[in-house]
C-alpha positions in Angstrom: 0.0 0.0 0.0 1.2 3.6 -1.0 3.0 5.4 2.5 1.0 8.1 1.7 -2.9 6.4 2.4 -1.7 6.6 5.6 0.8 9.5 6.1 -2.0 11.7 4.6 -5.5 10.0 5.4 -7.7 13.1 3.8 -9.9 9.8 2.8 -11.2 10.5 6.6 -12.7 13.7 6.0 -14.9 12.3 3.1 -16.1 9.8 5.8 -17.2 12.5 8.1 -18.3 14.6 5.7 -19.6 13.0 2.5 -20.5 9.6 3.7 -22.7 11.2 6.5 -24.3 13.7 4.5 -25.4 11.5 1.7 -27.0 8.8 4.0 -30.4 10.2 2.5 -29.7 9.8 -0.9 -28.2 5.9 -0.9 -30.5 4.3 1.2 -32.4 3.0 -1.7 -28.5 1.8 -2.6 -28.4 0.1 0.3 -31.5 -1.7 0.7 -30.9 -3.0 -2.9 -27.4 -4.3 -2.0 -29.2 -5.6 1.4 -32.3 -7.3 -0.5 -29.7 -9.0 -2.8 -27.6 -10.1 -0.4 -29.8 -11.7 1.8 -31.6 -13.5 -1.5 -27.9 -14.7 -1.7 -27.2 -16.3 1.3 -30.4 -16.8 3.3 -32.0 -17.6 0.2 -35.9 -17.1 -0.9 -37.6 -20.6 0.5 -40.9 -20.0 2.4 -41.6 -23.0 3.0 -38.6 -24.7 5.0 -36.4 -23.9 7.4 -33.1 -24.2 6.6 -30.0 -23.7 8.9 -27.2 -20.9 8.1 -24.0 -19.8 9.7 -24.9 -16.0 11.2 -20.9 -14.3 11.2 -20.2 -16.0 7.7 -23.5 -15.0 6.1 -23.9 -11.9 7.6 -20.3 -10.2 6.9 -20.3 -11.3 3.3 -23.9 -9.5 2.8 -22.2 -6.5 5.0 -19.6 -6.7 2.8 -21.7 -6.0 -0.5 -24.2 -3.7 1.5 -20.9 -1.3 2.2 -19.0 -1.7 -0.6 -21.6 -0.6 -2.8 -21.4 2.7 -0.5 -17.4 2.3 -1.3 -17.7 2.1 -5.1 -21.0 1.1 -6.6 -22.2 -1.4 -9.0 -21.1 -3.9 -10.3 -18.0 -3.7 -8.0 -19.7 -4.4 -4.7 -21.2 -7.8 -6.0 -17.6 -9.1 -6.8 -17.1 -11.6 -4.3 -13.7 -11.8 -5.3 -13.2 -8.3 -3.7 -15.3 -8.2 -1.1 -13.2 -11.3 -0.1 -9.5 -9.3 -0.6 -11.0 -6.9 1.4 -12.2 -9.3 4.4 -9.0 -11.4 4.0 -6.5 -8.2 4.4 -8.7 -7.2 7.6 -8.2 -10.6 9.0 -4.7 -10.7 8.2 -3.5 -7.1 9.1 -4.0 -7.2 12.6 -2.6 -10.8 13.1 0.4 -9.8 11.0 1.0 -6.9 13.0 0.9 -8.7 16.4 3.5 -11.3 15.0 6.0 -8.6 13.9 5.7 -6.9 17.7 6.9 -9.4 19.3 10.4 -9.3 17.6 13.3 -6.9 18.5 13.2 -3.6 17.0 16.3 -4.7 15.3 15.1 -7.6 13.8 11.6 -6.4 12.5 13.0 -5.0 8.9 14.3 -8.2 8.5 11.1 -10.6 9.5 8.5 -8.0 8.1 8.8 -8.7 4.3 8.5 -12.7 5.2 5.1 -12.1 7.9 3.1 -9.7 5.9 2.8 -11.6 2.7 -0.7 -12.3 3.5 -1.3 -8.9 3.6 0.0 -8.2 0.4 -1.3 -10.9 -1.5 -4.5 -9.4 -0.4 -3.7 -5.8 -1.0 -2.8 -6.9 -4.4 -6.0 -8.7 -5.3 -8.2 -5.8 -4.2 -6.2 -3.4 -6.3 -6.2 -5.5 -9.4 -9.8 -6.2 -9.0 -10.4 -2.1 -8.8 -8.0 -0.3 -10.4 -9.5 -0.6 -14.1 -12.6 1.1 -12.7 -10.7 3.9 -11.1 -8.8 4.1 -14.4 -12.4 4.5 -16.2 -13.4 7.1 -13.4 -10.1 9.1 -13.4 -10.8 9.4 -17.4 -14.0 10.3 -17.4 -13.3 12.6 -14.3 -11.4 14.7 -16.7 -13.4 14.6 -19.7 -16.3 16.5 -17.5 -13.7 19.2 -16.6 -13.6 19.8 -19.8 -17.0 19.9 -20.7 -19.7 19.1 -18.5 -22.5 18.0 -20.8 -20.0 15.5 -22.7 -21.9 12.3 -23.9 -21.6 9.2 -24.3 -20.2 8.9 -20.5 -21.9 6.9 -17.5 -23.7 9.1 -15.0 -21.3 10.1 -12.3 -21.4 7.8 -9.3 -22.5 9.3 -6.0 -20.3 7.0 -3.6 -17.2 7.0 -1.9 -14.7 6.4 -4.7 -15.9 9.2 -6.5 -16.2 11.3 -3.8 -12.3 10.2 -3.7 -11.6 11.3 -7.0 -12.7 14.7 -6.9 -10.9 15.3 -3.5 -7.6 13.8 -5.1 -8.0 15.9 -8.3 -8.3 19.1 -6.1 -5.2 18.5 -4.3 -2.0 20.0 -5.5 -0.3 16.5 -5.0 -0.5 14.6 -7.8 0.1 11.6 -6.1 -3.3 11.4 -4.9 -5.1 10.6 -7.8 -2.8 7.2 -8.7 -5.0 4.4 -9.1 -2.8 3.1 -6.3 -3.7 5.6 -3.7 -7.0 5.6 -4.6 -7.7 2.0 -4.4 -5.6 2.1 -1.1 -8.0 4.3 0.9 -11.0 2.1 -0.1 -9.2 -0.8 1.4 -8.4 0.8 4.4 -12.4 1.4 4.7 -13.4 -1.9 4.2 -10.5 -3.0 6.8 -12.4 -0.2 9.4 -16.0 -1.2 8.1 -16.4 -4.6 7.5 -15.5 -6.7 10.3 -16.6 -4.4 13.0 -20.1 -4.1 11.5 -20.5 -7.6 10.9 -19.6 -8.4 14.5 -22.3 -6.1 15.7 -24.9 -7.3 13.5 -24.0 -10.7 14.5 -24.0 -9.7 18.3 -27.7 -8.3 17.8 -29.0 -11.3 15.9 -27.9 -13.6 19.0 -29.5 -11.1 21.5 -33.0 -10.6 20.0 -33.0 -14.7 19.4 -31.9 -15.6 23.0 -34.7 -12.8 24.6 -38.5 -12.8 24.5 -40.0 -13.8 21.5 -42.4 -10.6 22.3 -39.4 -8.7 21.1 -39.7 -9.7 17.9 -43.4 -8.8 17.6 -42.7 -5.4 19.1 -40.1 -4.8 16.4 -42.1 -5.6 12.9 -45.0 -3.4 14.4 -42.9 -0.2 14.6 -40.9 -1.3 11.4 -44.3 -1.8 10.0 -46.1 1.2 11.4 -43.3 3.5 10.8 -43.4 2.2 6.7 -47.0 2.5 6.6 -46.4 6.5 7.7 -44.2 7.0 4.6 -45.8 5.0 2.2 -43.8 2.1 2.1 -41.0 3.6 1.3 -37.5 3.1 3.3 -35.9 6.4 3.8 -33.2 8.0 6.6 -36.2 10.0 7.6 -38.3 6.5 8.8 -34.8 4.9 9.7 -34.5 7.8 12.3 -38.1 7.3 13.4 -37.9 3.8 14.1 -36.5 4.2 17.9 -36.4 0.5 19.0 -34.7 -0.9 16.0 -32.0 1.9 17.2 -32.1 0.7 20.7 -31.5 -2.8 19.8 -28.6 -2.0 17.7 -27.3 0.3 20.6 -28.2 -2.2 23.5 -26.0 -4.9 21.5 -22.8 -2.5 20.7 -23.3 -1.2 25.0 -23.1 -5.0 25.9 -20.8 -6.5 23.3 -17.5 -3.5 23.2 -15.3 -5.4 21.1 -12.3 -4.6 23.9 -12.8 -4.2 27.5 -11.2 -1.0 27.4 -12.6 1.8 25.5 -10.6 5.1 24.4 -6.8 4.1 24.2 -4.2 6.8 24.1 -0.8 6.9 23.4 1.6 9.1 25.7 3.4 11.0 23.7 4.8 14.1 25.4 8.2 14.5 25.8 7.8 14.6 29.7 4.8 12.0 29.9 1.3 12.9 31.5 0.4 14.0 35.0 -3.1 13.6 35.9 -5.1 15.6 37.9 -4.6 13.3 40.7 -1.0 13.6 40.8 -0.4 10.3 39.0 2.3 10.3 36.4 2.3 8.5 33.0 5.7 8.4 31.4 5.7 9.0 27.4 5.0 5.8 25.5 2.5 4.0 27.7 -0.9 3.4 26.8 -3.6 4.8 28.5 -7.4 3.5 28.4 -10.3 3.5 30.2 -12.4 0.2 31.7 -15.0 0.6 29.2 -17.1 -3.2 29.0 -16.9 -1.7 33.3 -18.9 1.6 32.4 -20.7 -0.1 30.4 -22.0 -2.4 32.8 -22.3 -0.3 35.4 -25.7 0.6 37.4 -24.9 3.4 38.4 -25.1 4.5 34.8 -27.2 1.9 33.2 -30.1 0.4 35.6 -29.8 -3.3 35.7 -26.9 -3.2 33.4 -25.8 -6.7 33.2 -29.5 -7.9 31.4 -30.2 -7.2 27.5 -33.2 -4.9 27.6 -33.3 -3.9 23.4 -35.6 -1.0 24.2 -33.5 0.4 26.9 -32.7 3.2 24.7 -36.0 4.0 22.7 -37.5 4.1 26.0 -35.4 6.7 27.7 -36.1 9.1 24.5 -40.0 8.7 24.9 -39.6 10.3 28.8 -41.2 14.1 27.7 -39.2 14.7 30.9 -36.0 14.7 29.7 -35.2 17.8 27.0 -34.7 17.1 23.6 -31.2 17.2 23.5 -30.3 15.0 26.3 -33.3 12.3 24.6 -31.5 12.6 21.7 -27.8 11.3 22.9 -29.3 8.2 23.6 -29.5 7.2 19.6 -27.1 4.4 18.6 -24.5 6.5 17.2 -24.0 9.2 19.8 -21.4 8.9 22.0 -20.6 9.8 25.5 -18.3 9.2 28.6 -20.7 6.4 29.9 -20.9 4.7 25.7 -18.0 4.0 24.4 -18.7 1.2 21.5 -17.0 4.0 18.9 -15.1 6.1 20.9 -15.7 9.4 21.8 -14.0 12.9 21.0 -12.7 14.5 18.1 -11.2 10.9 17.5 -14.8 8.8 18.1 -15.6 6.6 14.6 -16.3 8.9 12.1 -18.0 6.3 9.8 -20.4 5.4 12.8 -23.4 7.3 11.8 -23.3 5.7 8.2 -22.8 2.2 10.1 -25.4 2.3 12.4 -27.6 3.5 9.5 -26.5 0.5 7.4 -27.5 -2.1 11.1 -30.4 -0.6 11.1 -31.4 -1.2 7.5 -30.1 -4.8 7.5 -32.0 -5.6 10.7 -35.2 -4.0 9.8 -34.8 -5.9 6.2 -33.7 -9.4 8.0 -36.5 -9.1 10.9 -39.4 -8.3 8.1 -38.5 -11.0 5.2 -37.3 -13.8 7.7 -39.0 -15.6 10.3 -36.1 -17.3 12.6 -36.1 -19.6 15.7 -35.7 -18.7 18.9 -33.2 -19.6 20.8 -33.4 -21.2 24.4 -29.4 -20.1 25.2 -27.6 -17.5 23.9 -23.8 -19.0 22.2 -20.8 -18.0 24.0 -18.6 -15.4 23.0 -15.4 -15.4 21.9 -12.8 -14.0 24.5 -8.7 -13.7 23.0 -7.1 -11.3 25.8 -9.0 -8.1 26.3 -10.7 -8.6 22.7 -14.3 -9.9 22.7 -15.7 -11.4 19.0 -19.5 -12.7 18.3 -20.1 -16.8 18.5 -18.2 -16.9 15.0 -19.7 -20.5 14.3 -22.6 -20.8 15.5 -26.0 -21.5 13.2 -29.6 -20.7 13.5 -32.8 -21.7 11.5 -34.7 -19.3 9.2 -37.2 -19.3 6.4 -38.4 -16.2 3.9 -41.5 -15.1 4.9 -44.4 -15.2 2.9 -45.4 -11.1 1.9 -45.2 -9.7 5.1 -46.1 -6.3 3.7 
């Protein structure tokens, strides 16, 4: 990957900006990415059950669902893509940890040998991209030229276009290779894909393992909320639809994927003081006990049980102003929620992902009927990490025209 995706991440602005903004105007994207996936892999049969693996399934249809944010048809349906950019998410991090634990001394020399997972994958992705960014890149400069030219495709409205016309602004011509270009979709799909899919995956065990009332209460505000706009799925009913947000935000509260939650690294010359007294030398790592907050009563009544409308309930208290109602949506963060950080460095993509959860649960809860489950799997526990019952199967069948 080009130094410069990550010596010079502007990509980041676009997903604070850009992505954020134009939730609105790609839902429609993403519920077509969503309905195909899910035709994909949980198939169309209304009249068995048939049993499917939830994290497999669920992060290849994530996978689509975000890349068609990322870069559009027919590129998000590639699985040979969305696989390059799974595998170099899987293999990054492990890579990494195996190159730590050599001397500093020795790491130039062992590096080359450990990452070539990484780049095989890297590779892969950009071969599979770059003749699309070559087609964009040439028909990004044909429009300078003249706006009404024919003959072209309409201009995409996603992420790697959004990309282009940020590159072609900048007085570096390096950020418009193909190279760089394809490098900063990668890195989204290695800060998209994987956390997403462990969410979603988190939620599906939660609402299965709980009161089958749940689900009930759920398809009547997904269908009530519809009926209000005609049917039609827009950020506008998205927003309205507070327990579906609840549910996503009860999961991501209960299932941080590290028991510590804002890590910082000292870097002042003279370390860190606290207001305490205590001092932090320069190069430790500081966090704070965040799965601990999180399950805290003192901030969360009865915080150790899954209650999926916690949330929606606490913004239907007329007690409560607006704007203190309003931090308890999924994607708002706070010293007491810390699933995506919080501070000028929370997840800036979080407000398009929780949009996406939302989506794909509300889409999943609607067209599939699915077993309950009389225990919840276990987790997955590696050190402070915590990851989703990766194997672990449940029954569903397409319902029959629920709407």
């Amino acid at each position: 990957m080009d130094q410069i995706v990550i010596e010079e991440p502007i990509h980041q602005k676009l997903v604070s900006s850009n992505l954020t903004h134009q939730i609105p105007s790609i839902v429609n994207d993403v519920l077509d990415e969503t309905e195909s996936g899910f035709e994909k892999y949980w198939g169309t049969d209304t009249t068995e059950y048939r049993e499917i693996a939830v994290y497999d399934t669920i992060r290849r249809i994530i996978g689509s669902v975000t890349n068609r944010a990322f870069v559009g048809l027919p590129s998000c349906r590639n699985p040979a893509l969305v696989d390059a950019g799974m595998s170099y998410a899987g293999a990054l991090p492990s890579e990494a940890r195996r190159i730590r634990m050599y001397p500093k001394f020795i790491k130039p020399l062992v590096a080359p040998f450990i990452i070539k997972g990484t780049k095989a994958h890297t590779k892969a992705f950009y071969d599979i991209l770059t003749p699309d960014i070559e087609k964009r890149l040439r028909e990004f400069d044909l429009r300078q030229g003249n706006p009404k030219v024919e003959g072209l495709e309409p201009e995409h409205n996603d992420f790697l276009q959004w990309s282009i016309a940020q590159a072609k602004a900048h007085p570096d011509p390096r950020m418009a290779k193909p190279a760089t270009l394809a490098g900063r979709v990668l890195m989204l799909n290695f800060g998209a894909i994987h956390t997403t899919s462990f969410t979603m995956t988190h939620a599906i065990f939660d609402l299965l393992s709980s009161k089958p009332e749940y689900m009930d209460e759920l398809r009547d505000e997904i269908s009530s909320v519809l009926a209000e706009h005609g049917g039609q799925w827009s950020k506008k009913a998205l927003v309205q639809m507070e327990k579906l947000d609840s549910i996503i935000r009860e999961s991501l509260r209960l299932n941080m994927a590290s028991t510590f939650g804002v890590p910082r690294l000292v870097v002042g010359k003279n370390g860190f003081t606290t207001l305490s007294g205590l001092h932090i030398p320069r190069g430790n790592l500081v966090a704070v006990p965040g799965k601990n907050i999180a399950r805290d009563d003192a901030f969360y009544p009865e915080a150790s049980t899954y209650q999926p409308f916690r949330f929606a309930e606490k913004r239907k208290d007329q007690s409560v102003g607006y704007v203190k109602r309003a931090r308890e949506a999924a994607p708002t963060t706070t010293p007491e929620f810390l699933p995506f950080g919080h501070g000028k460095h929370a997840c800036p993509g979080r407000f398009f992902a929780t949009s996406e959860m939302k989506l794909i649960m509300a889409y999943m809860v609607m067209n599939y009927d699915m077993e309950p489950l009389d225990k919840r799997p276990d987790d997955i526990y590696a050190g402070p990490a915590k990851l989703p019952p990766l194997a672990a199967t449940i029954m569903i069948r397409k319902r029959v025209n629920w709407n």
